[in-house]
TIKE-777332 format. One record per residue (C-alpha): residue number from 1; chain; x negated, y, z. Coordinates in nm, 4 decimals. Last residue first. Layout:
BEGIN
[firo NUM; A; [X; Y; Z]]
...
END
This chain:
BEGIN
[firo 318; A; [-4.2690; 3.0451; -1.9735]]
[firo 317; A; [-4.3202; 2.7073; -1.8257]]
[firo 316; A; [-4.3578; 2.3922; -2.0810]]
[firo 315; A; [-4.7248; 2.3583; -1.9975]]
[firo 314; A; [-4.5448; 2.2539; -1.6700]]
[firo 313; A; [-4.2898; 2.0192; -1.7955]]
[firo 312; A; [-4.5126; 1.8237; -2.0138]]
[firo 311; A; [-4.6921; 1.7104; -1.6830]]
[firo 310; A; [-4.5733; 1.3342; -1.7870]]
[firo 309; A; [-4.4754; 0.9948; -1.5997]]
[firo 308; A; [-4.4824; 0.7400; -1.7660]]
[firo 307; A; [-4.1027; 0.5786; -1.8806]]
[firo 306; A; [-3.9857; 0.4006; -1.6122]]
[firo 305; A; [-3.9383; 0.0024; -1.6940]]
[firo 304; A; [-3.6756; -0.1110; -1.9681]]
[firo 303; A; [-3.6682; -0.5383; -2.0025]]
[firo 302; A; [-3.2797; -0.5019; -1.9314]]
[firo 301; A; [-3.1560; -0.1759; -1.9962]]
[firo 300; A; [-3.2551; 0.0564; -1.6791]]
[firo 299; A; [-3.0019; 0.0585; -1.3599]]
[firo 298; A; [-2.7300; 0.2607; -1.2817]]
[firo 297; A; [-2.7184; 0.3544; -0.9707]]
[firo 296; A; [-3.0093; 0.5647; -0.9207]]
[firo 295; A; [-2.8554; 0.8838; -0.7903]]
[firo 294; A; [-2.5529; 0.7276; -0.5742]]
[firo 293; A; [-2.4394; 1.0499; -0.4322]]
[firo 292; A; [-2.5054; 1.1648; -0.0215]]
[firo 291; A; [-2.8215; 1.3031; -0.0798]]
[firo 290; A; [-2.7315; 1.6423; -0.2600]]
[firo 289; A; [-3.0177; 1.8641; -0.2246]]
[firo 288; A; [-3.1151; 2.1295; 0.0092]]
[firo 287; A; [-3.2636; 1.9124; 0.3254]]
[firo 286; A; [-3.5510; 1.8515; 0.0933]]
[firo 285; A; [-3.6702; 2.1986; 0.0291]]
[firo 284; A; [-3.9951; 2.1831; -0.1526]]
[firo 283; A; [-3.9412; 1.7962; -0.2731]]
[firo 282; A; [-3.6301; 1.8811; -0.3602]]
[firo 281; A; [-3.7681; 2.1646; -0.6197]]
[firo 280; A; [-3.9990; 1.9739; -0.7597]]
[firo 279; A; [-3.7988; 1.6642; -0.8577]]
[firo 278; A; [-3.5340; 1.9388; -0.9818]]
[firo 277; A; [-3.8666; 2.0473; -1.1825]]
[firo 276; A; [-3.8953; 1.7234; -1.3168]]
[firo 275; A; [-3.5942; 1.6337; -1.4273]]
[firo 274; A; [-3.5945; 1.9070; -1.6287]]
[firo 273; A; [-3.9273; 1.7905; -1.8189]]
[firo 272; A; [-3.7956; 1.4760; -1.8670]]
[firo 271; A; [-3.4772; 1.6165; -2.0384]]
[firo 270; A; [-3.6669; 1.8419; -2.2630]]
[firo 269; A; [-3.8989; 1.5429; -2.3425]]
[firo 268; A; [-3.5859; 1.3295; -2.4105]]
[firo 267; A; [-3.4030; 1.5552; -2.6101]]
[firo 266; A; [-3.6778; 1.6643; -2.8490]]
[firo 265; A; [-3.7295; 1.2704; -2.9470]]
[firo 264; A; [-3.3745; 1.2330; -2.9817]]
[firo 263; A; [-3.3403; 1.5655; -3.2178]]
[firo 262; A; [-3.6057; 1.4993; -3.4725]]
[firo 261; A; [-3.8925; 1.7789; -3.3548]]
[firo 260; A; [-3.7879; 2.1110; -3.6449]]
[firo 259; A; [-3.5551; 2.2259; -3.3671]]
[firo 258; A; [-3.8420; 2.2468; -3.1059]]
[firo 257; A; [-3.6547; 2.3513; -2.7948]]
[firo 256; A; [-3.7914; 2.6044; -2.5510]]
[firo 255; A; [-3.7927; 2.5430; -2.1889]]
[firo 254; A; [-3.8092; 2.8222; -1.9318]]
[firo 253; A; [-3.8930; 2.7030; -1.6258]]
[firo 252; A; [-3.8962; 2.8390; -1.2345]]
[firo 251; A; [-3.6041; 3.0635; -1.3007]]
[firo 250; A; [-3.6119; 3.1429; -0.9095]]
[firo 249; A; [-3.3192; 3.2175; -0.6434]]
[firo 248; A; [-3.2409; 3.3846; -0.3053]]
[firo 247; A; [-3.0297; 3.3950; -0.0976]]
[firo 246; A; [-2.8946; 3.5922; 0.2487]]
[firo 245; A; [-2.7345; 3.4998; 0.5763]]
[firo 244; A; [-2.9585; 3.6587; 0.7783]]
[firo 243; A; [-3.2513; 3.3771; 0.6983]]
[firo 242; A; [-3.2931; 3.2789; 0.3650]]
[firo 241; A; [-3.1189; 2.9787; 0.2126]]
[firo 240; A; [-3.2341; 2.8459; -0.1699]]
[firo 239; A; [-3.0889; 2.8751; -0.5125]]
[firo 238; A; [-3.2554; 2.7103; -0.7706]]
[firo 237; A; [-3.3089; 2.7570; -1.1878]]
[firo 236; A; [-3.3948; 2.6164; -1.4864]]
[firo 235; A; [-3.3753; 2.7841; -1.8025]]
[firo 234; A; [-3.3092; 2.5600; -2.1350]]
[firo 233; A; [-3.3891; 2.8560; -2.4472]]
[firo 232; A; [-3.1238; 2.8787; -2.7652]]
[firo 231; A; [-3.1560; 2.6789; -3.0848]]
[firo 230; A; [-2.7859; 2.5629; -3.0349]]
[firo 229; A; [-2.8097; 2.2209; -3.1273]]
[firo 228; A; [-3.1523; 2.1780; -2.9137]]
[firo 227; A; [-3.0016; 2.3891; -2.6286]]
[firo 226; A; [-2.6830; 2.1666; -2.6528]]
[firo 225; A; [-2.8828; 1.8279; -2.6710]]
[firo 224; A; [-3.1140; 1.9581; -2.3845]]
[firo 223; A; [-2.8154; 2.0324; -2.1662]]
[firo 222; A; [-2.6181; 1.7822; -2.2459]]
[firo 221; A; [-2.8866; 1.4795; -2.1792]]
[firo 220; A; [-2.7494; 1.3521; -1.8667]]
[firo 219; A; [-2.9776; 1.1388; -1.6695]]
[firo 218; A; [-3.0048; 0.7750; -1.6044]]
[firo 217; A; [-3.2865; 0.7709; -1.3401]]
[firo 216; A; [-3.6120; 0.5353; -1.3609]]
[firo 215; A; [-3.7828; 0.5483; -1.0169]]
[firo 214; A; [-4.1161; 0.7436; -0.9214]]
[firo 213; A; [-3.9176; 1.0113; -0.7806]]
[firo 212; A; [-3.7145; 1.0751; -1.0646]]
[firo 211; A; [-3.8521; 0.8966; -1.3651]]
[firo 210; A; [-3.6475; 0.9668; -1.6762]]
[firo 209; A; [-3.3278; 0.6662; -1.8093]]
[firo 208; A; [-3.1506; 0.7983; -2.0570]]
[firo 207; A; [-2.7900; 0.8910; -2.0222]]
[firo 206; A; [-2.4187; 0.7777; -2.1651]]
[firo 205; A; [-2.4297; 0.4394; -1.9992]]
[firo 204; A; [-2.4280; 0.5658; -1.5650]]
[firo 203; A; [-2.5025; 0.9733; -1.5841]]
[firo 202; A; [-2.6298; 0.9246; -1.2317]]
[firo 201; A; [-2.6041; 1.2944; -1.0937]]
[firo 200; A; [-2.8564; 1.5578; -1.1463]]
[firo 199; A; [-2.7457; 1.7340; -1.4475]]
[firo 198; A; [-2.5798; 2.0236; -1.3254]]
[firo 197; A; [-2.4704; 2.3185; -1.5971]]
[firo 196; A; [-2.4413; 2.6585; -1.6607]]
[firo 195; A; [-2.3952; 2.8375; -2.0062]]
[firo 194; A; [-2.4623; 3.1973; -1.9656]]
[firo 193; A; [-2.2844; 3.3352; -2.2772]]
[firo 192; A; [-2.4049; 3.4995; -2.5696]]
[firo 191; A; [-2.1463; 3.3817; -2.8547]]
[firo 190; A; [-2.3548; 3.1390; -2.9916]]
[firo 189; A; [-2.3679; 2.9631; -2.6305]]
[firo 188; A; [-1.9678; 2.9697; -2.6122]]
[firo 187; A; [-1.9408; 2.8245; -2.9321]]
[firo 186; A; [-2.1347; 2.5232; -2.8858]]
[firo 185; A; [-1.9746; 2.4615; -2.5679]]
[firo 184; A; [-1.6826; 2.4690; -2.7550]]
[firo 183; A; [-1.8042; 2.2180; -2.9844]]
[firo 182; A; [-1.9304; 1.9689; -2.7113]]
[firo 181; A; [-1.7153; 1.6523; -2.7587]]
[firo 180; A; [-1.4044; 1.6291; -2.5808]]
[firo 179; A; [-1.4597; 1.4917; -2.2368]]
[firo 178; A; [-1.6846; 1.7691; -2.0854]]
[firo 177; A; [-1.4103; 2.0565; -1.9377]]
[firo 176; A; [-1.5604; 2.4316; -1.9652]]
[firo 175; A; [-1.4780; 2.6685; -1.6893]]
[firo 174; A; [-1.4341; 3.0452; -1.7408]]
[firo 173; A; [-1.6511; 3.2551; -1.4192]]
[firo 172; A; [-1.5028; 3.5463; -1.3592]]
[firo 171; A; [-1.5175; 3.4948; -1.0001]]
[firo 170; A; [-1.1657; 3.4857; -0.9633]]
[firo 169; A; [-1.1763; 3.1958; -1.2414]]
[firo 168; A; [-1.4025; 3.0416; -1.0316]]
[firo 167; A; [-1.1435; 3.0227; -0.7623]]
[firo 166; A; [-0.8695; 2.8845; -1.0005]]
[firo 165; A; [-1.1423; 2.6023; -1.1090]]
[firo 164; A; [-1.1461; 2.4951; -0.7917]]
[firo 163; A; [-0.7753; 2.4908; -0.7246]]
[firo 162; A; [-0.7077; 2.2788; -1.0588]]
[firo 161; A; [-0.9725; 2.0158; -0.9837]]
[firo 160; A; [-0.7987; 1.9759; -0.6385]]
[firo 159; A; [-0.4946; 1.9680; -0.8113]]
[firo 158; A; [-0.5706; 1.7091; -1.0547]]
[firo 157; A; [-0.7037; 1.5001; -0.8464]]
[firo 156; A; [-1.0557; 1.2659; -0.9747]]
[firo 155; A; [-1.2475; 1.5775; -1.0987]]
[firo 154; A; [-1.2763; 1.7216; -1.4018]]
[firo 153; A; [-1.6201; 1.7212; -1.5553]]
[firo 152; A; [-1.8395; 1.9995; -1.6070]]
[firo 151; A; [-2.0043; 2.2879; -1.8202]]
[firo 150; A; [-1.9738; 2.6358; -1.6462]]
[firo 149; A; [-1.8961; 3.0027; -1.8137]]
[firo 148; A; [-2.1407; 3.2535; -1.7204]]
[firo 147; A; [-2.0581; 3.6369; -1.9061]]
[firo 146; A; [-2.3838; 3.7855; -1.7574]]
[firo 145; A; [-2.2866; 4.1162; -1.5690]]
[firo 144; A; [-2.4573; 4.1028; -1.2502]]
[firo 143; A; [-2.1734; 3.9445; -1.0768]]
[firo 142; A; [-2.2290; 3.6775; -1.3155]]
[firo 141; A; [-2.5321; 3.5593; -1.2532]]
[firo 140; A; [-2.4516; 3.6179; -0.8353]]
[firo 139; A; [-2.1437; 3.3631; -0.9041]]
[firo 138; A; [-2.3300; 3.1098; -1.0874]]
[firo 137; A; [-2.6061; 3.1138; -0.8000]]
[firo 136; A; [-2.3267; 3.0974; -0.5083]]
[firo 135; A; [-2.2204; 2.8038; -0.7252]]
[firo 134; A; [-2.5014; 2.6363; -0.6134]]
[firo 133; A; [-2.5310; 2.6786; -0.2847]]
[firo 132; A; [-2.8497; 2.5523; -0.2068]]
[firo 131; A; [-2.8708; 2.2582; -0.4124]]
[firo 130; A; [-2.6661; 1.9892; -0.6540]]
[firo 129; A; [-2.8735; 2.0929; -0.9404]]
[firo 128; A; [-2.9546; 2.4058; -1.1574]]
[firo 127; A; [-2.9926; 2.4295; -1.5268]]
[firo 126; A; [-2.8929; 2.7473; -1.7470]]
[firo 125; A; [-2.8282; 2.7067; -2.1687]]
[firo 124; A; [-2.8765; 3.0370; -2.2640]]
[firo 123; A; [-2.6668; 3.2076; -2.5115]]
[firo 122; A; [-2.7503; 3.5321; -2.7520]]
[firo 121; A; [-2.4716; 3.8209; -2.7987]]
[firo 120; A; [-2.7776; 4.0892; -2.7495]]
[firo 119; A; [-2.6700; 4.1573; -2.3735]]
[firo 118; A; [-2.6934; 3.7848; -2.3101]]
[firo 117; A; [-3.0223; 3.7473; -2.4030]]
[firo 116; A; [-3.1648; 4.0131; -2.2279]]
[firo 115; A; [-2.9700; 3.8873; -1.8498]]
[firo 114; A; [-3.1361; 3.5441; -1.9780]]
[firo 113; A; [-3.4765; 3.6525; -2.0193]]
[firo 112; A; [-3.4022; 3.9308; -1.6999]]
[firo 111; A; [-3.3426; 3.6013; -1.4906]]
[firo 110; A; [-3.7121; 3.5500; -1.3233]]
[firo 109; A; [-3.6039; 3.6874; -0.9951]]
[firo 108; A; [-3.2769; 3.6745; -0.8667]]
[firo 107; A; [-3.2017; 3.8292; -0.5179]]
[firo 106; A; [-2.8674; 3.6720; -0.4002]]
[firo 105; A; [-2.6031; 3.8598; -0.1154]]
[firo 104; A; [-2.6414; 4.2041; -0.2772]]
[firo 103; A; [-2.4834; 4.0446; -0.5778]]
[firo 102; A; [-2.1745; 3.9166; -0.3373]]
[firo 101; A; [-2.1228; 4.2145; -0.1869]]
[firo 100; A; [-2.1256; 4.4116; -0.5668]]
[firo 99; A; [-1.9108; 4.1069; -0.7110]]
[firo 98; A; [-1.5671; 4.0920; -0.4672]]
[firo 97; A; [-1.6184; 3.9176; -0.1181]]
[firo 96; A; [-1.3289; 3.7547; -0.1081]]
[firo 95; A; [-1.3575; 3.5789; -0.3555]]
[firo 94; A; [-1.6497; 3.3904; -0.2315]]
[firo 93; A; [-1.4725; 3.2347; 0.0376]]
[firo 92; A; [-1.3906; 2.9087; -0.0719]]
[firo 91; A; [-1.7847; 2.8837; -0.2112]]
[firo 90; A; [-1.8993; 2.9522; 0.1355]]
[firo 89; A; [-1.6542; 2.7020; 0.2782]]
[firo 88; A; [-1.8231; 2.4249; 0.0221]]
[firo 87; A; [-2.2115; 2.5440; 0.0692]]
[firo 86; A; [-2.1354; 2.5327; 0.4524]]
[firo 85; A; [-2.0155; 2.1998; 0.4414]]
[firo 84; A; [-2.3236; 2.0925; 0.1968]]
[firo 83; A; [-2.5676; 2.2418; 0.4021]]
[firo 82; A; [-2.4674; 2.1283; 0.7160]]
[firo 81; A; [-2.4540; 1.7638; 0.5364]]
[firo 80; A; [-2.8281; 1.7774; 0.4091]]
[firo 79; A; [-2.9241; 1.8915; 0.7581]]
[firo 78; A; [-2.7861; 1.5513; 0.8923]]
[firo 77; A; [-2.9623; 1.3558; 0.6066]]
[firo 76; A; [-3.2905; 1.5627; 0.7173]]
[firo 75; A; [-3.2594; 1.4545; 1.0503]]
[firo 74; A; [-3.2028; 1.1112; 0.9673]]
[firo 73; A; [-3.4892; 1.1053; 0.7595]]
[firo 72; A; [-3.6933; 1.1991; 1.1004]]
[firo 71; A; [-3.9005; 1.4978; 1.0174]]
[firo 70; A; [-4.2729; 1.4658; 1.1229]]
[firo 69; A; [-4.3506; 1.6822; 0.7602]]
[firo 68; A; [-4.0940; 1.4143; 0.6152]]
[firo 67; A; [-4.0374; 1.0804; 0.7916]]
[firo 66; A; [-3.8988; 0.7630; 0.6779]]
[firo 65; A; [-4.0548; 0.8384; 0.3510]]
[firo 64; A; [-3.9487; 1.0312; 0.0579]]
[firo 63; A; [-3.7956; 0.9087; -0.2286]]
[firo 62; A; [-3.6627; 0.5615; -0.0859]]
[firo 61; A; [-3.6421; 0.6906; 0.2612]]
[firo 60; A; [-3.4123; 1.0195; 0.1357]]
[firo 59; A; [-3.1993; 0.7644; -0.0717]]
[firo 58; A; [-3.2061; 0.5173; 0.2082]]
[firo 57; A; [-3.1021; 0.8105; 0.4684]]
[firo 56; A; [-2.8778; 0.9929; 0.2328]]
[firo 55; A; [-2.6552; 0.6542; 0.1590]]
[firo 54; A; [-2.6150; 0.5733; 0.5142]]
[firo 53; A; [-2.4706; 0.9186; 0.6282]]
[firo 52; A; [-2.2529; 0.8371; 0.2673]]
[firo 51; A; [-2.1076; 0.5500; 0.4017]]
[firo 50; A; [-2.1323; 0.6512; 0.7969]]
[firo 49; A; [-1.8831; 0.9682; 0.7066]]
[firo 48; A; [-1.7765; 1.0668; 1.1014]]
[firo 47; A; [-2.0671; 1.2146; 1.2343]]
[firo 46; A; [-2.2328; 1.3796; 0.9061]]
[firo 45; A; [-1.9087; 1.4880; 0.8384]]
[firo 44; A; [-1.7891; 1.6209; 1.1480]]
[firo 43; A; [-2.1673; 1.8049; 1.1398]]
[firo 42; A; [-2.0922; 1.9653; 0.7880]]
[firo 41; A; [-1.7382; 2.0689; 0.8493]]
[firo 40; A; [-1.9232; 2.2182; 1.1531]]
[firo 39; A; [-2.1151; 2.3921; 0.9225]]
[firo 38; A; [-1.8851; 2.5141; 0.6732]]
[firo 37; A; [-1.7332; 2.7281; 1.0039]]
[firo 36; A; [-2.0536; 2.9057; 1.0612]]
[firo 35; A; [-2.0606; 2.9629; 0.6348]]
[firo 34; A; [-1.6958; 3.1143; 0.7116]]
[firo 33; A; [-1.8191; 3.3164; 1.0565]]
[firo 32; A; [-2.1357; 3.4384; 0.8003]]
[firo 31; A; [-1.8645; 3.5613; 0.5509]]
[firo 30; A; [-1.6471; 3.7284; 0.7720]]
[firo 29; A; [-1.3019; 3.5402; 0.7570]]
[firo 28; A; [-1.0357; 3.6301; 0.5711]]
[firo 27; A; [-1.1210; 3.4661; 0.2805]]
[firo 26; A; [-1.2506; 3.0961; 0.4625]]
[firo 25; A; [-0.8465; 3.1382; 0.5597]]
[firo 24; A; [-0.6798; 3.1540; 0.2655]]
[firo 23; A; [-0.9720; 2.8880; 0.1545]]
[firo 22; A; [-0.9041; 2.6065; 0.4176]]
[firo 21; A; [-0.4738; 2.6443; 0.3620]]
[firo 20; A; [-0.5290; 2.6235; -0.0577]]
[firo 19; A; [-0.7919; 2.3195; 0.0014]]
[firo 18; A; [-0.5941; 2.1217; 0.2444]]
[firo 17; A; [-0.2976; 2.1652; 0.0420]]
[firo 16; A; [-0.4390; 2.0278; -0.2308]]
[firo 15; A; [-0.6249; 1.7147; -0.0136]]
[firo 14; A; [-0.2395; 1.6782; 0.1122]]
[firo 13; A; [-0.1135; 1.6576; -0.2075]]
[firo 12; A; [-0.4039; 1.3788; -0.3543]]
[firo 11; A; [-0.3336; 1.1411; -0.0814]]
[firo 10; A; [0.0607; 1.1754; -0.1554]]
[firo 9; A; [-0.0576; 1.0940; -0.5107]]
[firo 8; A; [-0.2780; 0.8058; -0.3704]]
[firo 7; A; [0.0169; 0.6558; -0.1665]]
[firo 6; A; [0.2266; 0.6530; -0.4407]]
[firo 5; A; [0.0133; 0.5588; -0.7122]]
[firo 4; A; [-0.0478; 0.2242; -0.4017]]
[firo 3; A; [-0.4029; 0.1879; -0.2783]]
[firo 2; A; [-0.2746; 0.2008; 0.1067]]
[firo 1; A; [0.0000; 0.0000; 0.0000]]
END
């Protein structure tokens, strides 16, 4: 019964009306009182979720060691959940803030490529992961004029999917749905916009396999197949936590496609070299990334080992 359309669908309501009651109130909140409140979300989590508390800890043992810099990877899974609540309830409340607060929030450095770009009608392809607070980085992008539209799935419920689109929408920031080929992706980047976009999650049949941490990954390859089909630069980018309630965030990589390479060849280096700098950046800030999801689920086709490891992706920095 439990598993029932019924039962699901009344399952699905109440995480709607979970969502539209959580971020009325994440709005009228001070912002540092909401990203307070996203962190004991965060800690019930962490304390009540022993799934996903388990799958952080192997993941973060796996890639990292049972201890990091004398940090327990407990600890680190348990940070890795604060961030995520707050990240969620932060997100909720963005709205509320209205663009100038929210700029002042996020110091960008390394964007004026893409800020260029965009003023002259040209498109960017823009990378990021499941870190910091991620969409606080699409958000600040926009605020500052770039016309950002994101590239993603819809989720599982409908009205969950709905809701969060709704609130990127009052950022001014257009969604994209993957599912029906990437033409109007395509057109968005030759029309100038700030295409962003999280490859970091198991891409299960549809991706290659990349090493990430020293393991072969199935990755999604949209965002070098776009930049390829679109001729326009791959930047990468993170968002990280500064004290006072503040962010800030790096283009650490430009990557250029070479649209005379044949197209699966180009693909894969651009999407090894991504990997690698979201390698990178968890590595620097651990307790920042998304531990709790099944990265290396999917494994290799049979008789398929890692492909070698490469430092293509720093001669590949602008």
């Amino acid at each position: 019964m439990g598993n029932s359309p019924a039962a699901r669908a009344f399952r699905q309501r109440l995480e709607v009306a979970f969502l539209r009651a959580f971020g009325a109130l994440a709005r009228v909140l001070p912002f540092s009182w909401a990203s307070a409140l996203g962190a004991g979300v965060g800690r019930l989590a962490y304390a009540s979720l022993a799934r996903r508390r388990g799958i952080a800890v192997n993941n973060i043992t796996a890639a990292l060691g049972a201890t990091v810099d004398g940090v327990p990877a407990a600890e680190i899974a348990r940070r890795v959940f604060i961030q995520i609540g707050r990240s969620f309830v932060e997100f909720l409340a963005l709205p509320g803030l209205g663009p100038e607060r929210l700029a002042a929030k996020v110091d960008l450095i390394g964007y004026e490529p893409a800020f260029e770009r965009a003023r002259a009608g040209k498109g960017t392809v823009l990378v990021t992961a499941h870190y910091g607070n991620w969409e606080i980085l699409g958000a600040a992008v926009r605020a500052r004029g770039a016309d950002v539209r994101y590239l993603l799935p819809a989720q599982t419920n409908p009205g969950s999917d709905a809701y969060i689109d709704a609130v990127r929408r009052r950022l001014g920031i257009e969604p994209v749905k993957i599912g029906y080929g990437m033409r109007d992706a395509l057109r968005a980047l030759r029309n100038g916009v700030v295409l962003g976009m999280l490859p970091d999650q198991d891409a299960r049949r549809v991706g290659i396999h990349v090493p990430f941490f020293g393991r072969p990954a199935s990755t999604h390859t949209g965002p070098a197949r776009l930049a390829y089909r679109a001729g326009c630069p791959l930047g990468i980018g993170f968002i990280e936590r500064m004290p006072k309630g503040r962010f800030r965030s790096h283009l650490v990589a430009v990557l250029h496609p070479d649209v005379a390479a044949e197209e699966s060849a180009e693909v894969e280096r651009l999407t090894r070299a991504m990997t690698a700098e979201i390698e990178a950046a968890v590595r620097r800030r651990p307790d920042h990334w998304y531990w709790i999801h099944r990265r290396w689920k999917t494994p290799p086709p049979a008789g398929a080992g890692a492909l070698p490891p490469t430092s293509e992706n720093a001669s590949a920095r602008s």
